[in-house]
C-alpha positions, -999 to +999 in steps of 0.1 A: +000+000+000+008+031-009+020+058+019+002+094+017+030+111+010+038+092-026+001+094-033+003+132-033+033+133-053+016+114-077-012+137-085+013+169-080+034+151-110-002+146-129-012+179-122+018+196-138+012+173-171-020+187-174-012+224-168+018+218-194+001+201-218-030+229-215-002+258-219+014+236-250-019+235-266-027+271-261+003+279-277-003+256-304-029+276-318-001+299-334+022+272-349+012+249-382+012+211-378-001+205-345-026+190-325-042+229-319-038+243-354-071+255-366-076+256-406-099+283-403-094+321-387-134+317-374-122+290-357-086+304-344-105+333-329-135+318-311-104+297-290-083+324-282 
């Protein structure tokens, strides 16, 4: 069993994925050939 102290760590280190991965994809918007591009500028600025 898992002590309380690893259990927190492990949703810290989850945490920080998702707040890195949020940030990556907000950034995306502005670069071609990614996950975020959007094909249209209606589209591009209804998400930003």
């Amino acid at each position: 069993m898992a002590s309380v102290d690893s259990d927190f760590t492990i949703y810290r280190a989850r945490d920080k994925r998702c707040i890195n991965n949020t940030l990556r994809q907000c950034l995306g918007r502005f670069i071609r050939k990614t996950l975020s591009f959007s094909k249209s500028l209606q589209m591009h600025e209804s998400v930003i």
